[in-house]
Residue, then its C-alpha position, 0 to 999 in steps of 0.5 A: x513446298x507451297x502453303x495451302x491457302x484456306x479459302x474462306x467460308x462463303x457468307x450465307x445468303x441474306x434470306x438464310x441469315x434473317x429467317x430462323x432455321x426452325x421456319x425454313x420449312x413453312x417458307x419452302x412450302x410456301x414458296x412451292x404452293x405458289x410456284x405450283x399456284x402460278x404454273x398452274x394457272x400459267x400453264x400453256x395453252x389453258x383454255x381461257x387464253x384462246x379465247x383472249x381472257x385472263x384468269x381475273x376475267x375468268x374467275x368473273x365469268x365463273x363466279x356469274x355462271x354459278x349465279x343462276x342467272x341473278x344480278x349480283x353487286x360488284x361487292x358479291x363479285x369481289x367476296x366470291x372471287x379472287x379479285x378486290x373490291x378495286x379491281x373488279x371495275x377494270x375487269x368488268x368494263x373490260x368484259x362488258x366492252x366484249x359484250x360478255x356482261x351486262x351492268x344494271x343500276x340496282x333498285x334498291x340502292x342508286x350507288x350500286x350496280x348489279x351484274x349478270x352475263x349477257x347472252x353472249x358471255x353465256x354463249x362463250x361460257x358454255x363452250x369456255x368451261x367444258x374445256x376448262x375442267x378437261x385442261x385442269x384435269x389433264x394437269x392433275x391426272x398428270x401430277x395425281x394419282x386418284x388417292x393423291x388428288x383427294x389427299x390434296x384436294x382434301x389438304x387444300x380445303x384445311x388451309x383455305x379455311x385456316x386462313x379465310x378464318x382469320 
């Protein structure tokens, strides 16, 4: 009769064995709110990819139009987006190589420049932004019922000002 061979247990994966138990929950969460974070953002045919923009550059352009049409710095720019101080530059060289903003040196301050959307970049905006809010619709009346989205949208805002208070 041949002897049964145990088989040894096989070693926990490395992300098991350095985090505790008790905070697995947190990383799985987290590690979901970016998945659905980067699919979102990633999604197929968004509307901001027809027109040969990124999101960095979108997130720009968005952040100009609610300006009202006011010069704002590069300092503003990256405070009121999701951008850096430091990459603010490449996006705004690559969207005013595109004639979609127009950079000004400011009058108070000769290190600063101030920044608004051109003609075109409005012109590109008024068509970009309706179809923008119908595709993150689309999305989330895909994932949402209506008492779900403003749970979520709801949950969201709590997060989002835990964190930016600190």
């Amino acid at each position: 009769m041949p002897l049964k061979q145990s088989i040894p247990p096989r070693p926990l994966p490395l992300a098991a064995q350095v985090t505790d138990a008790a905070n697995q929950p947190f990383v799985d969460l987290a590690r979901a709110l970016l998945k659905a974070s980067f699919l979102f953002v990633n999604e197929t045919e968004r509307p901001y990819q027809s027109y040969d923009l990124t999101l960095a550059q979108m997130d720009v352009l968005s952040t100009l139009a609610r300006t009202n049409g006011e010069n704002i710095s590069c300092s503003e720019i990256a405070a009121r987006t999701l951008i850096t101080k430091g990459g603010i530059t490449g996006i705004l060289d690559r969207l005013e190589a595109r004639g979609l903003v127009k950079r000004f040196p400011s009058s108070d301050d000769r290190r600063s420049v101030l920044v608004r959307l051109s003609s075109k970049g409005i012109e590109l905006f008024r068509k970009l932004y309706p179809e923008l809010a119908r595709s993150n619709r689309s999305i989330l009346e895909r994932a949402f019922k209506p008492q779900q989205m403003k749970d979520f949208s709801r949950l969201l805002e709590v997060l989002i000002q835990s964190i930016e208070r600190y």
